[in-house]
Rosetta silent file (secondary structure, phi, psi, omega in degrees, C-alpha in Angstrom):
SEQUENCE: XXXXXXXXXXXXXXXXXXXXXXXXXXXXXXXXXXXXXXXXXXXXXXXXXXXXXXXXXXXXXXXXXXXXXXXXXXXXXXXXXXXXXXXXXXXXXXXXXXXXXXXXXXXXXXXXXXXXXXXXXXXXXXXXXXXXXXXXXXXXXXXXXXXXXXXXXXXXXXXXXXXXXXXXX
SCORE:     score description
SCORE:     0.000 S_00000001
   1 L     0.000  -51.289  166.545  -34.907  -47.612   14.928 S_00000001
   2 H   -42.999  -13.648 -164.699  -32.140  -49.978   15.245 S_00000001
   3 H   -92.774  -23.077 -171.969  -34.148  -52.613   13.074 S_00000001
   4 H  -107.316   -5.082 -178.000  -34.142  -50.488   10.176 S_00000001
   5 H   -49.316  -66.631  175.116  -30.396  -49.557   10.101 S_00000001
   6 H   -45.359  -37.584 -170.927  -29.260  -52.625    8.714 S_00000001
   7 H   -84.847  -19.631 -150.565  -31.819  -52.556    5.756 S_00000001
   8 H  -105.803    0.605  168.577  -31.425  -48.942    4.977 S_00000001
   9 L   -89.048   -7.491 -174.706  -27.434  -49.856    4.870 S_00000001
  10 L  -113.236  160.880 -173.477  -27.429  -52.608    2.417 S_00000001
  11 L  -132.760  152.887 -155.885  -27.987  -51.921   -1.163 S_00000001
  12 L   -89.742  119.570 -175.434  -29.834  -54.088   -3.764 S_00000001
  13 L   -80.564  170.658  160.350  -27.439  -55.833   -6.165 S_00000001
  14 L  -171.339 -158.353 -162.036  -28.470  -56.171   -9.763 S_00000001
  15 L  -116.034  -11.699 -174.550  -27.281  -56.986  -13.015 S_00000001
  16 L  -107.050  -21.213  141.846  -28.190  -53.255  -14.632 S_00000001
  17 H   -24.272  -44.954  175.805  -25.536  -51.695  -11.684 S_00000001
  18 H   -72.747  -10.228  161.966  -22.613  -52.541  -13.697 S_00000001
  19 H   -50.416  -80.600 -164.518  -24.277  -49.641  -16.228 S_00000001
  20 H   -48.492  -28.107  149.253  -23.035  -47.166  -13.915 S_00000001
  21 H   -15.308  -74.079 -143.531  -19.797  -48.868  -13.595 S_00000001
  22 H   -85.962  -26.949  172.911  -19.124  -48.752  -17.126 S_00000001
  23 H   -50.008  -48.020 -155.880  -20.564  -45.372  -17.031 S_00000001
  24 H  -101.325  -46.111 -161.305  -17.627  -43.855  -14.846 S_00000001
  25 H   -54.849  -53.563  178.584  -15.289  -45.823  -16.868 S_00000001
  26 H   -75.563  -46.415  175.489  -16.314  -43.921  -20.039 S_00000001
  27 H   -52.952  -47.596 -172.457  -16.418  -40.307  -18.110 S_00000001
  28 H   -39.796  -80.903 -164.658  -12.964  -40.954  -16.909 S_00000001
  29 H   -75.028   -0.339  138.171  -11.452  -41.188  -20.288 S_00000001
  30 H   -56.375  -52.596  162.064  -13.842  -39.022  -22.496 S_00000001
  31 H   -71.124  -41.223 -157.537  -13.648  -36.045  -20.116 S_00000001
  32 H   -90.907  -13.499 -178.891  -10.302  -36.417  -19.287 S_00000001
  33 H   -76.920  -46.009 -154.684   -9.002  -37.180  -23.207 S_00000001
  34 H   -50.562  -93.034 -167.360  -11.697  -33.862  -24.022 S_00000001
  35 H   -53.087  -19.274  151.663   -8.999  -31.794  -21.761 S_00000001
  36 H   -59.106  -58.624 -178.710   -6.437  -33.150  -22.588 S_00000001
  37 H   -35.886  -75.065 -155.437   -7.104  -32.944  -26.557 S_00000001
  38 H   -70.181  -36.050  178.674   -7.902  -29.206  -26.098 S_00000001
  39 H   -53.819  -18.553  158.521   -5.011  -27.877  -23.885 S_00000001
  40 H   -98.761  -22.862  149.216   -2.820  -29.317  -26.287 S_00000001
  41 H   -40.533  -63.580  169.360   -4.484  -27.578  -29.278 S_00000001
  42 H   -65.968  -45.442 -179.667   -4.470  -24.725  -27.788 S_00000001
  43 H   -67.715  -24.247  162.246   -1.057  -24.499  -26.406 S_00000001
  44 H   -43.523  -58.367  173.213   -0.213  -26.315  -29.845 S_00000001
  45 H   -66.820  -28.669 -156.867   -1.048  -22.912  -31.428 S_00000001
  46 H   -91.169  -57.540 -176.979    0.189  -20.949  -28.938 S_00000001
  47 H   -69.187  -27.076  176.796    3.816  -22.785  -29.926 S_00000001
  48 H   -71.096  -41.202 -165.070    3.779  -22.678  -33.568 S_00000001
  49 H   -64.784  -51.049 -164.731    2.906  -19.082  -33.402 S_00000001
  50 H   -53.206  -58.607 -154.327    5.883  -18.476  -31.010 S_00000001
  51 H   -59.334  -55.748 -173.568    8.369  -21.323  -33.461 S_00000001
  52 H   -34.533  -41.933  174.172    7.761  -18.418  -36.341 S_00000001
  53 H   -94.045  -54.386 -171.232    9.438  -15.582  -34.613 S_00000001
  54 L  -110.901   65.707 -176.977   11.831  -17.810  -31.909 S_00000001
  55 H   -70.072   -0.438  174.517   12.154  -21.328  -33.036 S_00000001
  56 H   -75.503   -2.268  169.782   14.749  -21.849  -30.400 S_00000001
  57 H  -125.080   32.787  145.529   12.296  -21.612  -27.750 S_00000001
  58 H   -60.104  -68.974 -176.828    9.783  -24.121  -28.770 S_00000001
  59 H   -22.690  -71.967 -166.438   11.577  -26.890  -26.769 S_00000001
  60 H   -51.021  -49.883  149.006   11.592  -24.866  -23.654 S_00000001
  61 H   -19.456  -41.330  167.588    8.112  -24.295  -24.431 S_00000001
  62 L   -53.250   -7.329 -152.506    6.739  -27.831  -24.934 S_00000001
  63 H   -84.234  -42.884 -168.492    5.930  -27.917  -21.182 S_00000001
  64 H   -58.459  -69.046 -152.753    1.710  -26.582  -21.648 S_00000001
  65 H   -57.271  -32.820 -169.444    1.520  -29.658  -24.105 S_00000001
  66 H   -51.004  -27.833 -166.324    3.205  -32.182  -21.805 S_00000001
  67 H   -71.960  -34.137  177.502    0.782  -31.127  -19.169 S_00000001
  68 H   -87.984  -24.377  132.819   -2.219  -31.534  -20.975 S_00000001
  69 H    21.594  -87.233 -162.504   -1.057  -34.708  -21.875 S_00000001
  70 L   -99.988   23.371  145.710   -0.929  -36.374  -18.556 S_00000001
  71 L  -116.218   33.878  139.861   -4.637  -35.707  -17.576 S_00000001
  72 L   -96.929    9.686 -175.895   -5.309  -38.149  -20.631 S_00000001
  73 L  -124.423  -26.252  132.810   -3.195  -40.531  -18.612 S_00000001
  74 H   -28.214  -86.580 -154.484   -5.251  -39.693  -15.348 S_00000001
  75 H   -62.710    0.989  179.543   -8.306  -40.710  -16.792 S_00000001
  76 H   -76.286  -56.210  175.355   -6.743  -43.715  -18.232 S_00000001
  77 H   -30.053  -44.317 -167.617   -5.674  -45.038  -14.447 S_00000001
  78 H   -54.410  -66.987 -170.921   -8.801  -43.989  -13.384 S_00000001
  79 H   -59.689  -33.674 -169.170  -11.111  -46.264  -16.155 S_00000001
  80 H   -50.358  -64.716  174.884   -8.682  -49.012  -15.975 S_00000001
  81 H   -17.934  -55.764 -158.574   -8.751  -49.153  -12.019 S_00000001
  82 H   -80.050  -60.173  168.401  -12.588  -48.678  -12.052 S_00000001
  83 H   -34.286  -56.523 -172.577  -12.938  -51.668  -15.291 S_00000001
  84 L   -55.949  -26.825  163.971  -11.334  -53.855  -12.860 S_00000001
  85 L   -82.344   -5.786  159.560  -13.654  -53.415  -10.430 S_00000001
  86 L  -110.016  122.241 -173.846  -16.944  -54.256  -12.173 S_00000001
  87 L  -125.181  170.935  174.672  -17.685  -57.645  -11.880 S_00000001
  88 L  -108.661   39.445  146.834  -21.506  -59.519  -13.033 S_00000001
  89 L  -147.479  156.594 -172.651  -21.854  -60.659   -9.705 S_00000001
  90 L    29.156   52.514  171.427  -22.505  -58.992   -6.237 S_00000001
  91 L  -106.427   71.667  168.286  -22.238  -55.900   -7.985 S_00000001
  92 L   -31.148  137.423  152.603  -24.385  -53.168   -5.717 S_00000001
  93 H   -47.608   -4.818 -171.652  -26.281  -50.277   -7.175 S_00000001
  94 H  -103.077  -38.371  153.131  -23.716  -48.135   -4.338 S_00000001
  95 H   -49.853  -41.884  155.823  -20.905  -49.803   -6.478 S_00000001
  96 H   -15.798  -77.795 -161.532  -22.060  -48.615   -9.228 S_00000001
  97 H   -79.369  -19.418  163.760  -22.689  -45.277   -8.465 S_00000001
  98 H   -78.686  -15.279 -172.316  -19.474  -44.749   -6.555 S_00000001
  99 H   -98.874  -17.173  143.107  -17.428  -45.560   -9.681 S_00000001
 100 H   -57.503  -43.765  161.735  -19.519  -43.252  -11.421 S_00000001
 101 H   -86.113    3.471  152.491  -18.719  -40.577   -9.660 S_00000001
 102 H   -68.447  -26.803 -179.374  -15.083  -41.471   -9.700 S_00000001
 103 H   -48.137  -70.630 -171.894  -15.490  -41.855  -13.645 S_00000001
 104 H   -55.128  -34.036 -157.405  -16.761  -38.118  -13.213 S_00000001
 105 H   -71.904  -42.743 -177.410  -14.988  -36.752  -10.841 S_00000001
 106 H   -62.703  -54.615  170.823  -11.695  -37.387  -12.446 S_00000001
 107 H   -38.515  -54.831  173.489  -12.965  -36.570  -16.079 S_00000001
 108 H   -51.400  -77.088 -179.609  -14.575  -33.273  -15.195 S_00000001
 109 H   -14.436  -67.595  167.376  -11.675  -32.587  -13.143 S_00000001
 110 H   -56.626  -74.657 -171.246   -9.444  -33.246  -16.139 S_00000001
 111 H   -52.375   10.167  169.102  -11.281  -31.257  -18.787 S_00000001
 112 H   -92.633  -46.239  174.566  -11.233  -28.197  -16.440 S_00000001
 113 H   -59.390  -68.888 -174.269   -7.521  -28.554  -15.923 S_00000001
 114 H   -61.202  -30.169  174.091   -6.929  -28.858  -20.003 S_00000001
 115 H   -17.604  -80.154 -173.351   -9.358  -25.790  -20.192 S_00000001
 116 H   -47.555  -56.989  149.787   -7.265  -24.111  -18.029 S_00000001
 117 H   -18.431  -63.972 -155.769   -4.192  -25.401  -19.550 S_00000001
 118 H   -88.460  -18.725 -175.951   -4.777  -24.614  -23.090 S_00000001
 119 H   -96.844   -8.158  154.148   -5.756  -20.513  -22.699 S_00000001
 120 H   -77.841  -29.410 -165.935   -2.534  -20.273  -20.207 S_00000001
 121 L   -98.111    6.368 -163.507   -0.158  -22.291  -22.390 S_00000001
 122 L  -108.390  -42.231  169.690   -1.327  -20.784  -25.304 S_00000001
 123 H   -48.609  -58.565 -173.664   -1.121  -17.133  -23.989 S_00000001
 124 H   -36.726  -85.244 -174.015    1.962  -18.057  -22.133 S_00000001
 125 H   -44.828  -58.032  157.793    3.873  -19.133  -24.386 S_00000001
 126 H   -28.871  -39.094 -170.114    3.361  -15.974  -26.840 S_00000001
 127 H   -90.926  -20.336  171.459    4.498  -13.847  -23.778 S_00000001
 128 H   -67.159  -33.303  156.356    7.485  -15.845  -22.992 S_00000001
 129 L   -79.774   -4.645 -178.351    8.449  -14.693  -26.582 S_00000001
 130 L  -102.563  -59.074 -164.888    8.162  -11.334  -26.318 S_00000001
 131 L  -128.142   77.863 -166.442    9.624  -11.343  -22.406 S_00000001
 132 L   -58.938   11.437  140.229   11.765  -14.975  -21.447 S_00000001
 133 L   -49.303  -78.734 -146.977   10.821  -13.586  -17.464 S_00000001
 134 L   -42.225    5.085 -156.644    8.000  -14.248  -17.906 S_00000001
 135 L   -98.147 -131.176  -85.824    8.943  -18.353  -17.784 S_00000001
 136 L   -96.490  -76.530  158.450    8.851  -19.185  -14.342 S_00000001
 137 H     0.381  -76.702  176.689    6.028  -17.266  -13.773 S_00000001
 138 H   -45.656  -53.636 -162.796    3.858  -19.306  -16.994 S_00000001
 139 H   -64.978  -39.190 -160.430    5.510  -22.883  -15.437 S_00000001
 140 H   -48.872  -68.297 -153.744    3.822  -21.630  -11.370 S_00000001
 141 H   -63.722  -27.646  155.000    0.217  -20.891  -13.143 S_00000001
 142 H   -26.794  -42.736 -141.148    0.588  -24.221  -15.342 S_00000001
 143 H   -91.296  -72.794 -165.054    1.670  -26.303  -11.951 S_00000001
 144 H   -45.752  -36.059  173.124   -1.929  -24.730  -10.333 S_00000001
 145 H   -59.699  -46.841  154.601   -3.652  -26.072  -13.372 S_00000001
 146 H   -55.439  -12.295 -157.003   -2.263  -29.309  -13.305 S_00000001
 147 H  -119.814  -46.063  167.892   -2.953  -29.666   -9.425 S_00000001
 148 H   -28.496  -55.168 -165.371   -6.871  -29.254  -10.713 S_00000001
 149 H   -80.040  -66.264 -163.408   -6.900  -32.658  -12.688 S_00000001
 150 H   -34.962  -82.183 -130.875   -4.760  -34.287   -9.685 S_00000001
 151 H   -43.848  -54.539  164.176   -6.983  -33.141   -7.521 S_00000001
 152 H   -40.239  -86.458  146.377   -9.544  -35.240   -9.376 S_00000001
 153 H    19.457 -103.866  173.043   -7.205  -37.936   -9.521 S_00000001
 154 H   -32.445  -69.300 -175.427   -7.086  -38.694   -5.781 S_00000001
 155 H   -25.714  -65.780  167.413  -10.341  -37.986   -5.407 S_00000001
 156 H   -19.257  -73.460 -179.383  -11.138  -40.551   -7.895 S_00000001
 157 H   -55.080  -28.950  161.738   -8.781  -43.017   -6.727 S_00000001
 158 H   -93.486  -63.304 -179.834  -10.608  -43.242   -3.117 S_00000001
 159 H   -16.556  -78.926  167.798  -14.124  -42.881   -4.483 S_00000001
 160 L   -20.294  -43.150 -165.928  -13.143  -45.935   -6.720 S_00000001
 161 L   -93.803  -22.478  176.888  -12.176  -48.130   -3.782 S_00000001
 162 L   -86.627  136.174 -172.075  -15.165  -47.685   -1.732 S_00000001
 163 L  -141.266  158.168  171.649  -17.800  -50.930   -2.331 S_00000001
 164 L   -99.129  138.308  150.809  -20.908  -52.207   -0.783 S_00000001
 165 L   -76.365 -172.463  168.546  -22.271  -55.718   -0.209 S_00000001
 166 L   -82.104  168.893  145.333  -25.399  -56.500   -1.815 S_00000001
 167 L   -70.069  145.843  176.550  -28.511  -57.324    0.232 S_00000001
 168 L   -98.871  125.121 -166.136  -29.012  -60.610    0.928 S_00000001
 169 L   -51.330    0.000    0.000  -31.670  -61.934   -0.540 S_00000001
């Protein structure tokens, strides 16, 4: 049993590995733009409607878009980090496939976050115009929303760092 440890621990480099790279590279910033895009649509609507009756409390208000925002700026760390990290040599099928799933983890992560984002900030913000309590409240479930796409984030950010050699030929 000890004989096969070593072989079933090394992973076969190849030159079609950096697909999967490039793969996670593209999730990062597709998913994570996707959730971004819509939580600021939606809260984007959510604000205009709001500017019509109270435009003094769009500024105060602005906070749903910033948020969805900055999980398009997750997944940008993410692909750059991950780009940097696919090379065309001694590139393992386990490299690969871990920066794919960082690619993912963070994207999904993010468009789940902007979901979430855009039908709270959009909601929010209407109720914050009717009842300004209601503001500290809106920023807490925002904060929990936002702590979704981190969450990715980290993840991401170790996923990303763990590499394989190749087998040696």
């Amino acid at each position: 049993h000890t004989i096969m440890l070593p072989v079933l621990l090394a992973f076969e480099c190849s030159k079609t590995a950096s697909f999967f790279g490039f793969g996670g590279v593209a999730a990062a910033m597709i998913f994570a733009n996707l959730g971004a895009a819509y939580g600021t649509a939606k809260s984007g609507v959510g604000i205009a409607s709001l500017g019509t009756l109270k435009p003094e409390l769009v500024m105060k208000n602005i906070i749903p878009v910033v948020m969805a925002g900055v999980l398009g700026i997750y997944g940008l760390i993410v692909a750059v980090i991950i780009s940097q990290n696919v090379v065309n040599k001694d590139y393992s099928y386990y490299n690969g496939y871990a920066h794919l799933t960082a690619g993912l983890c963070c994207g999904l992560s993010g468009l789940a976050a902007g979901l979430a984002i855009g039908i709270v900030g959009d909601t929010g913000v209407r109720c914050v115009g009717q009842n300004p309590e209601l503001f500290v409240g809106l920023i807490l479930i925002l904060i929990f929303a936002e702590a979704l796409g981190l969450y990715g984030l980290i993840v991401a950010l170790i996923l990303s760092q763990s590499s394989s050699e190749c087998q040696s030929n």
